[in-house]
N, C-alpha and C positions, 0 to 999 in steps of 0.2 A: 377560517383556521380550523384545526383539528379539535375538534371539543369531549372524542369519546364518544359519542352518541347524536351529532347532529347540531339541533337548535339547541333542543334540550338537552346538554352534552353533559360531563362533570367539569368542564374544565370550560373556564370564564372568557369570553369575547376580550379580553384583556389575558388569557394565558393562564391567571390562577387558579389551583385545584385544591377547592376547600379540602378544610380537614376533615369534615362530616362524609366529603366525595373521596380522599383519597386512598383506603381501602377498598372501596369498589372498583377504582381503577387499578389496583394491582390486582386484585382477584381477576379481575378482567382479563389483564395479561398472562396472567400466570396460568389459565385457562385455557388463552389462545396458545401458549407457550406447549400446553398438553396436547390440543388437538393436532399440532407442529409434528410432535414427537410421536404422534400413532398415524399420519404420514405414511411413512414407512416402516412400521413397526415389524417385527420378525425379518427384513429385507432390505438392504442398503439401495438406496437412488442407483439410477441407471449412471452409467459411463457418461461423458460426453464428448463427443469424437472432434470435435469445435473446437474445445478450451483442453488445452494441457495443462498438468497442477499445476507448472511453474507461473501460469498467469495469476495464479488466486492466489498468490508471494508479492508478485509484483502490483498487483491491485492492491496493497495494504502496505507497501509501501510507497507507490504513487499519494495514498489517501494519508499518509504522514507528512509527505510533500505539501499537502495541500491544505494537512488543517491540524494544528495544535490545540487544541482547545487546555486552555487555564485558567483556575482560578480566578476570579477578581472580585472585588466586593467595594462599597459604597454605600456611605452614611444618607437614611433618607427616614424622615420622620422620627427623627432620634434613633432608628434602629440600623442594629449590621445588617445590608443584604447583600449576601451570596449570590453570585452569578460566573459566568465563565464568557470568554472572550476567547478569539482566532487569535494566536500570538502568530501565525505563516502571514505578514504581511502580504509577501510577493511569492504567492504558489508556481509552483512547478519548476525550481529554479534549481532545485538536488540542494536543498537547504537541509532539508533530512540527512544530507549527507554533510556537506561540506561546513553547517552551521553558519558561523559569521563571518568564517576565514581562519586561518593559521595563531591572528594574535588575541580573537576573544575566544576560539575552540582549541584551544593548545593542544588538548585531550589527544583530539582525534587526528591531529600529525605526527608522521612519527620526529623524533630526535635526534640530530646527528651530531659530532663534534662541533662544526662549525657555527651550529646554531649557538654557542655558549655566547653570552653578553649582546645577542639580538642581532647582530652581524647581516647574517644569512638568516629567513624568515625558516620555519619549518615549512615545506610544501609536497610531500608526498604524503598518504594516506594511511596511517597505522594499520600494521596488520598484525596476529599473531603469530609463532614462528610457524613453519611448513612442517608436519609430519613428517618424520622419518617412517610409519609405519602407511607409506602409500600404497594401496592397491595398484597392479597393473590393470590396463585392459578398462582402464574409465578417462574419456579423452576429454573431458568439460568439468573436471573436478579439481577446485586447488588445493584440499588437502591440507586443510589450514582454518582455525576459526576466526575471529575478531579479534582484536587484542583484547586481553581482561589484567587488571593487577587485583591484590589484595592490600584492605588498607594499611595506613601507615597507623601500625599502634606504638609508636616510641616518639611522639612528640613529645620534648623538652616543656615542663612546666604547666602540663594540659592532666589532668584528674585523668585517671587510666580505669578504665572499666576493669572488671573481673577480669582474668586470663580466659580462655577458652582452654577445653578439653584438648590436651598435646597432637596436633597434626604434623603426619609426613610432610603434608606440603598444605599451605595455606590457604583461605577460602579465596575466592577469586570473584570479591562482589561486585567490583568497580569496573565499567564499563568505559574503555577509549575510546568513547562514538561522541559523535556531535548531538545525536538522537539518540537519546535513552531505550525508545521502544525499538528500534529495530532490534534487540534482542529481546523481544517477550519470546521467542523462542525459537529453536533451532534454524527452522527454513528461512526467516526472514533476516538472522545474524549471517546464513551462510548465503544468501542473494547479496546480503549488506558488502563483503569480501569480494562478491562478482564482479560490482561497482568501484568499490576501492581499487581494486588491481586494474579495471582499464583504466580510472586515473592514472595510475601511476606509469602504464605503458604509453598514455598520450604525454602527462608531463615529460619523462622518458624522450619522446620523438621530438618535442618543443626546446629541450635543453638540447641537444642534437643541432640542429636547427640553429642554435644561438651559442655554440660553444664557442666562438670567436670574439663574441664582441666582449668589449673591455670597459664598459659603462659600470658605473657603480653596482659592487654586487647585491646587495639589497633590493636598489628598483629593478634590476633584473630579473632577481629570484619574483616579485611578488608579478611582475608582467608577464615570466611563464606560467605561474601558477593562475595567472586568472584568462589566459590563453586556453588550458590545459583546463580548466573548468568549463570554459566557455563549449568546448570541443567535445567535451564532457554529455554538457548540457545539450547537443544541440541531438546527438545521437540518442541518446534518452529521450528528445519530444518526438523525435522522427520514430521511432520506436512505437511511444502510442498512436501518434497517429493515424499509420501506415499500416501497423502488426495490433495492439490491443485492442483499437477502438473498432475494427475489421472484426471483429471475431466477440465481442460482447453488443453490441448495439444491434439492433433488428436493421436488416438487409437497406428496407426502405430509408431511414434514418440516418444512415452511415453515408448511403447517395448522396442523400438532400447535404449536411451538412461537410462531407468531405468531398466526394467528388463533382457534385455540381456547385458545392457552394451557396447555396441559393436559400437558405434557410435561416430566418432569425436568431441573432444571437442577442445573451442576456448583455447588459448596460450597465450591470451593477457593478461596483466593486470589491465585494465581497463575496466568497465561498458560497452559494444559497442552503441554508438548514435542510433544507429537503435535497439537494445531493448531499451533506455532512451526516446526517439522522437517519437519513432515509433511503435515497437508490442507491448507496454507494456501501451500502451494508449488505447486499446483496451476494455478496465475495464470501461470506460468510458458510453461505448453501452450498459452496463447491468444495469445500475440504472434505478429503477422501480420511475416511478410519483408517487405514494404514499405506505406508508407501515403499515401493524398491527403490533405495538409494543408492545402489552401488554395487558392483559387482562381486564384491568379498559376504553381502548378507543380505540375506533374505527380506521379507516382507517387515518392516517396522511401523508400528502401532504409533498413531501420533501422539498419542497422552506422551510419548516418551519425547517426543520434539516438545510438544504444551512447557513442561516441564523445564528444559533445559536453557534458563537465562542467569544471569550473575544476581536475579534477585529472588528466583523462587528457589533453584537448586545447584549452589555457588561449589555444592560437595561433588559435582557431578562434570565439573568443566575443569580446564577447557574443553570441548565438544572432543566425542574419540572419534575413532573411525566410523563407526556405524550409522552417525550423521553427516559425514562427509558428503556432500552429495555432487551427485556428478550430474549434471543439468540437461546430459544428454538424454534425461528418462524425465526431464520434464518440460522441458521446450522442443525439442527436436521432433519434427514430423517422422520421422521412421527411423527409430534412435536402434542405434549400432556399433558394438565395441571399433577396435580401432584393426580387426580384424576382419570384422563387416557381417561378423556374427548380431544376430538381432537379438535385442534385450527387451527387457520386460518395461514397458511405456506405461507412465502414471497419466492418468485424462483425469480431469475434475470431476465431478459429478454435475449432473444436470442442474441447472438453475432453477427452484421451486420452494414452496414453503414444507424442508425441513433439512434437518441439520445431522450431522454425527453425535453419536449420546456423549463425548467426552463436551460437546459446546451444548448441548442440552441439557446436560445436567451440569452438576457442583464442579468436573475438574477443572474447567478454567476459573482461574481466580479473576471476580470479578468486584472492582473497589469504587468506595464512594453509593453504593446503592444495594437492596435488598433482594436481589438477583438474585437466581440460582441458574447459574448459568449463561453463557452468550446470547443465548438466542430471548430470553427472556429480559436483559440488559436490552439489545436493541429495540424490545417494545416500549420495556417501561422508558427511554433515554427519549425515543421518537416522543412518546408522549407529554415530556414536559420540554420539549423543545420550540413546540410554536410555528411547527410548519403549517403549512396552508392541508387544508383536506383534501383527498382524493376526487370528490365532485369538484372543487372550486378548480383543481388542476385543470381535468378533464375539460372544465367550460370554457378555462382559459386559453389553453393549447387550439381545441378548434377554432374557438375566432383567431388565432395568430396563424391558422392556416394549416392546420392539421388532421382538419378534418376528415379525411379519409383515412387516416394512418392513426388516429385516437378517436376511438369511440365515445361514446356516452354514458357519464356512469349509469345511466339508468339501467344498459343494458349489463350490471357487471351484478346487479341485485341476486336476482334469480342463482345465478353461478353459486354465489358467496352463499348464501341460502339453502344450496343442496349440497356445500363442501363442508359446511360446521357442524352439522350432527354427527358424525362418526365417535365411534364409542359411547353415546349419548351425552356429551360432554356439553351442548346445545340444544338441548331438545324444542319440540315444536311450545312455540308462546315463550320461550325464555327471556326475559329482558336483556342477557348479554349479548346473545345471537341476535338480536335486533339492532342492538348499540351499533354492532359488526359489520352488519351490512348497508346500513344508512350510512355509517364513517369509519372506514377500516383504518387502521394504522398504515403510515404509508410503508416504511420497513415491508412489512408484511404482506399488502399487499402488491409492491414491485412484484416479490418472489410469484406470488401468486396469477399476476399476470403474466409473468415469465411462462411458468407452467403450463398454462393455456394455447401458449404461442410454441407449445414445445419443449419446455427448458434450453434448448442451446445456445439462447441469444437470449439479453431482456426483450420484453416488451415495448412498443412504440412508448408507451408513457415512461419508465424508466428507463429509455433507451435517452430522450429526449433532454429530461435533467441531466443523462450524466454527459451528456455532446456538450449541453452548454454549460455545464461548468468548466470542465476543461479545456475545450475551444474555447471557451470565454476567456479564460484564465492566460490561454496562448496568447489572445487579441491583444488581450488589456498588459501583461508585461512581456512584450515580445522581448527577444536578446538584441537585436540591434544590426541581426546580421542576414535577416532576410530577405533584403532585397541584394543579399550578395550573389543568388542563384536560383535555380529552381530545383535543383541538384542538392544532397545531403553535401556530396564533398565540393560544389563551389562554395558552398558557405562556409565548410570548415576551412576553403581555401582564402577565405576572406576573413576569417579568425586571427589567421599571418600576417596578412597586411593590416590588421587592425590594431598590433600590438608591438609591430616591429618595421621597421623603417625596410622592406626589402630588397630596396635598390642598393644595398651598401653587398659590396662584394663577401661579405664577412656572416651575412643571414641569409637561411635559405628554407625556415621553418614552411613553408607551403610546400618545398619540396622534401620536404622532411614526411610533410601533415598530407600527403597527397599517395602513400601508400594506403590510409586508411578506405575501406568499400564503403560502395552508397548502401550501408547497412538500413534494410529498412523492419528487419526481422529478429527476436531473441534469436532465432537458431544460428540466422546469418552474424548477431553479434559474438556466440561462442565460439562457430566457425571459425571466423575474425580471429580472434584472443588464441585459440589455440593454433593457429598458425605464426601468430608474432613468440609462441611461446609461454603466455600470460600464468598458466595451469602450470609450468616447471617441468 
């Protein structure tokens, strides 16, 4: 395991980190956290011409898909002990999105007449209303945030708090998502609406499809809706598969485990700490200081997205224009008004150890811990998580037959040794700089091997954890519908027959479900949307 420092680590063969050690392992991070940040000090990381911003949105909400971490605690020797646990049973399912369905996420569908006295289920996906103040001239934009309300203060017989200071219009703290976090802030509420609206355009095609039959309207409504998820979901895997996992994993890595297949996958059933803690914090290092969002304004500063969720700055929503984003500037390979005039394209920043000063320093709010900042969050969180260390990785990977494609930590010493002095924040004989390169934080170092290999791809070793969690993840709860094709749309086309009787002259949901493309791309899925009209 990760001990801090080796044999002699701070941190106990059993995980615990005395009290006597647990200031030196913050200073330790807090350290590393400074060397991070003089990186690139006076000059922002390079472009990466690989990763457009819109994947470093989608990377963190994938990583919501896959891991909940909650509270939980447990009486053990007469005392309370605190711990947290994966509440994402079954990852990659769009559980982030859809929660547990229509009747335990009520939230996050919208409402319509007929739903009164449970009738008809709710089944499409709340949204907020559409701007009236839409820009032209942005073809991947909807112009619209997440639904938000504000609370209800007029319960009957309930102690009423103070009044607040008299508003125009009231704060808008309550969030209508199944996931709370997809609005910590602007980009990932307005990716969260990308997702909502093809819902609602495949439910759409599936009620279509089934407008004839006369079966009870209830089981109807809940068999399109999980039709229409299903259809949902399947677009979405094929998505990383094909398009993310392509473009973040090192070239060799991405062969072995997708195109040739021929690479070991994990057995576990769980999430592994070391993709939750560790590779998968890597999405981190690619958030650009500011972004072009649309074609009515200029270049916007992310503190101002950081910012904008119903729980940090409830005065500020729902989102205005200038968040609107129009997706064509961050997934689209050669992104172009609807004119075919070219626009100004957001690329992530290169994958390596260091960050934007808004995740460096204080503005992101960071809870539950002594952090100053994200990046400094992801060392200290890696370190009382319990992953295994960068050597044991290493050793373990080549006997499973990696050895060409993962090296030897021995050979990553010397490296780590000449990159920690800078600013003299490590000098020569320093006990931390020692800790460092005998057992680096894995966070930390992912980035770092990144860097090495280039930044535009991780590294073989943090290439490899994030393959098999996710391809793991695929194995272990498949949809049930892949042996329907080898094709995106025979399987969606077996979605239809899986949920409706097709022979009956009255259903024709496959032929309904059979304009959708064998989307295997973000850019190909906007494309898609805004020709059914999705964007308004």
């Amino acid at each position: 395991m990760f001990r801090a420092g080796g044999a002699n680590g701070w941190i106990s063969a059993e995980g615990v980190v005395a009290g006597k050690h647990r200031d030196g392992l913050h200073q330790l991070a807090a350290k590393l956290t400074a060397r991070i940040e003089a990186e690139n000090q006076g000059s922002e990381p390079a472009d990466n011409p690989r990763i457009p911003s819109g994947y470093t949105y989608l990377l963190q909400l994938i990583a919501h898909d896959m891991v909940d971490s909650v509270a939980s605690f447990s009486i053990a020797s007469s005392a309370l002990c605190p711990g947290s646990r994966n509440a994402r049973s079954a990852p990659l399912l769009l559980d982030t999105l859809y929660g547990t369905g229509p009747e335990e996420s009520p939230q996050a569908y919208e409402f319509k007449p007929e739903n009164i006295l449970g009738n008809i289920p709710r089944t499409h996906m709340r949204l907020g209303p559409r701007s009236e103040a839409a820009p032209p001239g942005n073809r991947y934009c909807p112009f619209r945030d997440i639904a938000r309300s504000a609370p209800n203060s007029s319960d009957e017989g309930q102690q009423k708090a103070p009044e607040p200071p008299a508003r125009p219009t009231p704060l808008l703290t309550e969030t209508m998502l199944a996931d709370s976090r997809n609005d910590a802030h602007a980009l990932i509420s307005q990716l969260t609406v990308l997702f909502q609206l093809l819902h609602n355009h495949v439910l759409s095609l599936v009620e279509k499809g089934t407008s004839s039959i006369s079966s009870a309207p209830r089981e109807l409504a809940f068999r399109q809706f999980r039709c229409a998820r299903l259809v949902v979901t399947l677009v979405y895997r094929n998505i990383i598969e094909r398009d993310l996992l392509r473009r973040i994993l090192d070239d060799r890595i991405y062969d072995r485990y997708v195109t040739k297949a021929d690479a070991p996958r994990d057995s576990g059933e769980s999430i592994p700490l070391e993709f939750s803690f560790g590779a998968f914090r890597f999405g981190h290092s690619m958030v650009r200081g500011a972004y072009s969002v649309n074609s009515q304004f200029g270049l916007q500063d992310v503190t101002g997205a950081l910012l904008l969720s119903s729980e940090q700055r409830p005065d500020f929503l729902p989102v205005k224009p200038n968040w609107f984003v129009d997706w064509d500037r961050f997934f689209v390979a050669k992104a172009a008004d609807g004119a075919g005039t070219a626009v100004q394209r957001n690329l992530s920043k290169v994958i390596g150890p260091h960050y934007v000063q808004d995740l460096v320093q204080g503005s992101v709010r960071v809870s539950g811990m002594d952090a100053a900042g994200l990046a400094h969050r992801d060392l200290l969180s890696a370190c009382y998580a319990g992953t295994l260390s960068v050597s044991a990785l290493c050793k373990e990977l080549r006997a499973k037959g990696f050895e060409r494609e993962v090296e030897d930590f021995g050979a990553w010493r010397s490296r780590l040794d000449s990159w920690l002095p800078r600013l003299n924040l490590f000098p020569a004989g320093d006990d931390d700089r020692k800790r460092i390169v005998e057992d680096p934080p894995l966070p930390f170092f992912v980035l770092f091997e990144a860097q090495h290999h280039g930044g535009q791809h991780l590294g073989p070793l943090g290439s490899i954890i994030v393959a098999e969690a996710i391809l793991g993840a695929f194995r272990r709860y498949p949809l049930g519908v892949e042996q329907g094709g080898s094709t995106l749309r025979q399987r969606i086309s077996r979605c239809g027959e899986t949920f409706f009787d097709e022979s009956s002259a009255e259903v024709s949901v496959s032929e309904w479900l059979a304009q959708i493309d064998e989307i295997e791309s973000m850019s190909q899925l906007l494309e898609y949307m805004r020709r059914q009209g999705c964007f308004g």
